[in-house]
N, C-alpha and C positions, 0 to 999 in steps of 0.2 A: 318371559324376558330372557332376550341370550345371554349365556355364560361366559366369564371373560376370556377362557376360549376357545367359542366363536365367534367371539366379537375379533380377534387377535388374528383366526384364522380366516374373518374378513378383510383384515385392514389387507393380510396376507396374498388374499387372492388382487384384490383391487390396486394390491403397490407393483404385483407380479403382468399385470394387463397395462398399467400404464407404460411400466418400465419398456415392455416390449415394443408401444407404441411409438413411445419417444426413440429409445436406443433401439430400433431394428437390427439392427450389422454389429452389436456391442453387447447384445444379453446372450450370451452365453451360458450352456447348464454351472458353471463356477460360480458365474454373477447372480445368478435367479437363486443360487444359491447362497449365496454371503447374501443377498438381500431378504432372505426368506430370513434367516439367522437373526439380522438388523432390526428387523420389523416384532420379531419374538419378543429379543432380548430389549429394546429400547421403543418401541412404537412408534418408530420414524417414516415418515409419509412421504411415498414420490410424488403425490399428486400437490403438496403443499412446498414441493422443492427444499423438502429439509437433509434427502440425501441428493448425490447426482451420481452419475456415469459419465466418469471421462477415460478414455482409453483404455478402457475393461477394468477400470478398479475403483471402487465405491469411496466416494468423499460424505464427508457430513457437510453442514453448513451451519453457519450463526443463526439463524432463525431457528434451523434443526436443534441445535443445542440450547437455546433461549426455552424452546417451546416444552422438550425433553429437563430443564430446570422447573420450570412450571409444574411440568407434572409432577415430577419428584419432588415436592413441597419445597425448594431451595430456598434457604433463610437470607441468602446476603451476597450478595459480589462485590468488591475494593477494589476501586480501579485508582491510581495512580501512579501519575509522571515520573520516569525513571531521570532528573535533569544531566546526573552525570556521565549518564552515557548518550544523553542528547542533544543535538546538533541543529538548531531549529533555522541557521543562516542557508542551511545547505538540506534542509525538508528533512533530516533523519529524527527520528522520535521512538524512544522507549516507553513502554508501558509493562506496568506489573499488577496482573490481576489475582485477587484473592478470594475463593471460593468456598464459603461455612455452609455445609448440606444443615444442619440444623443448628440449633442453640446449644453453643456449648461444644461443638465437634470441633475436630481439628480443620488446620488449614491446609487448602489444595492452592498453592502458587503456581501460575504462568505468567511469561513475560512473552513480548511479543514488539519486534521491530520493523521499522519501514523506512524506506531511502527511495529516491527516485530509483536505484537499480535495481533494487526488488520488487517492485510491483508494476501491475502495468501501466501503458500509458493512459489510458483512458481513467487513470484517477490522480495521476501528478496533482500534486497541490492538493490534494487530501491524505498523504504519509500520517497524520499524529490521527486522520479515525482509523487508518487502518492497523495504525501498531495497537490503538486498543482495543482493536475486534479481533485481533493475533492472539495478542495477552488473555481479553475474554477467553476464546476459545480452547486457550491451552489449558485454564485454570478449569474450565469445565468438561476436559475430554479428562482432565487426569482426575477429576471428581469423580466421575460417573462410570469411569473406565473403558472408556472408548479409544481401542487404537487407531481408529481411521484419522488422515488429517483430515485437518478442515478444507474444504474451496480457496476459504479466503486467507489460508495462510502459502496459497501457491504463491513461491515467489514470480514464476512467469506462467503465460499460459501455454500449454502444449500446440504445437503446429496445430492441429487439426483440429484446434479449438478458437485460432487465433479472430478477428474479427476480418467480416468481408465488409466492402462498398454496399453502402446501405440505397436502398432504393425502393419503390414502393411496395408492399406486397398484399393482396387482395383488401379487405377493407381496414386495415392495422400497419401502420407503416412501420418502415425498418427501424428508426429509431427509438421505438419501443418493443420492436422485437427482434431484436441482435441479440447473438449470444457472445458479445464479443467476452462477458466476464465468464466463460464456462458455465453457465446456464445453459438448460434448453431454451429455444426459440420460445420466446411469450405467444405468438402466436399458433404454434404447435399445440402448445399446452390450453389455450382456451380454445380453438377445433377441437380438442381431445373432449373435454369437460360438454363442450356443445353435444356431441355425437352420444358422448356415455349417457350421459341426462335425458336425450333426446330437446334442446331447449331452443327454442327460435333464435337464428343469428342477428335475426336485426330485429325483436328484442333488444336482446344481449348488447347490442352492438348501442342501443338508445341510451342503455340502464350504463355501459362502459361511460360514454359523455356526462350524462350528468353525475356520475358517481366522482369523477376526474377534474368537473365543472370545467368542461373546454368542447368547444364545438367541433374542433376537430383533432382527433387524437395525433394527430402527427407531430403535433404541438405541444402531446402530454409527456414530461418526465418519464423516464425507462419505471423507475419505483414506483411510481403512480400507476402506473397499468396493472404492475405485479401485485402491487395492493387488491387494486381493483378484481385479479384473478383468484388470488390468495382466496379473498371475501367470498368470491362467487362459489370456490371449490368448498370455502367448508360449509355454508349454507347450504348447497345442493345434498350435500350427503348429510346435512343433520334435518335439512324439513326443506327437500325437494317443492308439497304441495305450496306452501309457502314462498319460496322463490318464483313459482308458475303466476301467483299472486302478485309479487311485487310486477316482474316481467309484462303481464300483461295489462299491470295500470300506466303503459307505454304504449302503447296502443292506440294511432289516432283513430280517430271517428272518421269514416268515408261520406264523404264529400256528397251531397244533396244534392242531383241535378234538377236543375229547372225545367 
């Protein structure tokens, strides 16, 4: 049975091969480096999108942190409305998160705000989840002692992250795989997972529709895919033979000629 680590000095190798995959022109020996450190100190997964690369400098994310509370046994999170300093005519919402690593420990507070001109477009009319996924976030970076921000507390996105015209792209359409939120490309990241695994695309591509319950993914919600990829990456790497199983009870039957 591996030692915790090799198991650490795996996760290490496999976060170091994605990384490169996704960011070619942005992993740099600095970044393969803070990511090496990430991965030690906190067991944060690129293939799970709990850190990113944007502009050569490493973000965590809400899942990252969600999943990194998990591990660490985290007893409790307090999320509520800050009303006085919020403005719900005009979409601004406060939120104040409270984070007790166990029973009895002291408290970690963040607070976290949102207004149409802090965040992007593409989530107007959703400001009060994202002040308290801000709030979250703060309350568990200062838990856990994480100086990176979070993704989702970018108040805009960087040019070169900004979203392009979406349009068809091989068998996963653009609208499920934009990176207009500074995400890598959903469909980058399941190529990636196909290729690592070795795992039939269309398979993959069967088990994606009915996992998504939609005949045609172009039709499926951006989250719903990432679900759908999330699922596929941690299965693969906890019981591979098992996924080959699911995968190829997709598999029609060839056709009987007369």
């Amino acid at each position: 049975m591996p030692s915790k680590t090799e198991k650490r000095s795996g996760v290490s190798r496999r976060n170091m091969a994605y990384a490169k995959a996704i960011w070619p022109a942005e992993c740099s020996k600095s970044a393969l480096a803070a990511l090496r450190e990430l991965t030690t100190r906190f067991g944060f997964s690129v293939a799970l999108s709990e850190v990113r690369l944007l502009n050569g400098g490493w973000y965590v994310t809400h899942s990252g942190l969600l999943r990194l509370a998990e591990r660490r046994r985290c007893c409790s999170i307090l999320i509520e409305p800050v009303l006085q300093f919020s403005d719900p005519s005009t979409g601004r919402w406060v939120f104040k998160a409270t984070v007790y690593k166990s029973p009895g420990s002291k408290a970690f507070v963040g607070y976290g705000d949102a207004d149409p001109s802090n965040v992007s477009p593409l989530v107007h009319g959703a400001e009060l989840r994202v002040a308290e996924t801000r709030a979250v976030n703060r309350a568990l970076r200062k838990a856990y002692g994480i100086g990176l921000c979070s993704v989702e507390e970018i108040g805009s996105l960087p040019s070169s992250i900004e979203p392009t015209p979406a349009k068809q792209v091989g068998s996963f359409p653009a609208r499920a795989n934009g990176s207009g939120n500074g995400q890598p490309r959903l469909r980058d990241r399941l190529c990636l997972l196909i290729r690592q695994h070795q795992l039939n695309p269309t398979l993959v591509k069967r088990y994606a529709a009915d996992f998504c319950g939609t005949e045609a993914l172009r039709d499926t919600p951006r989250d719903l895919v990432e679900s759908f990829i999330n699922n596929l990456a941690e299965w693969a790497a906890r019981d591979r033979e098992g996924l080959l199983c699911k995968l190829n009870s997709y598999t029609q039957p060839e056709e009987v000629k007369s």
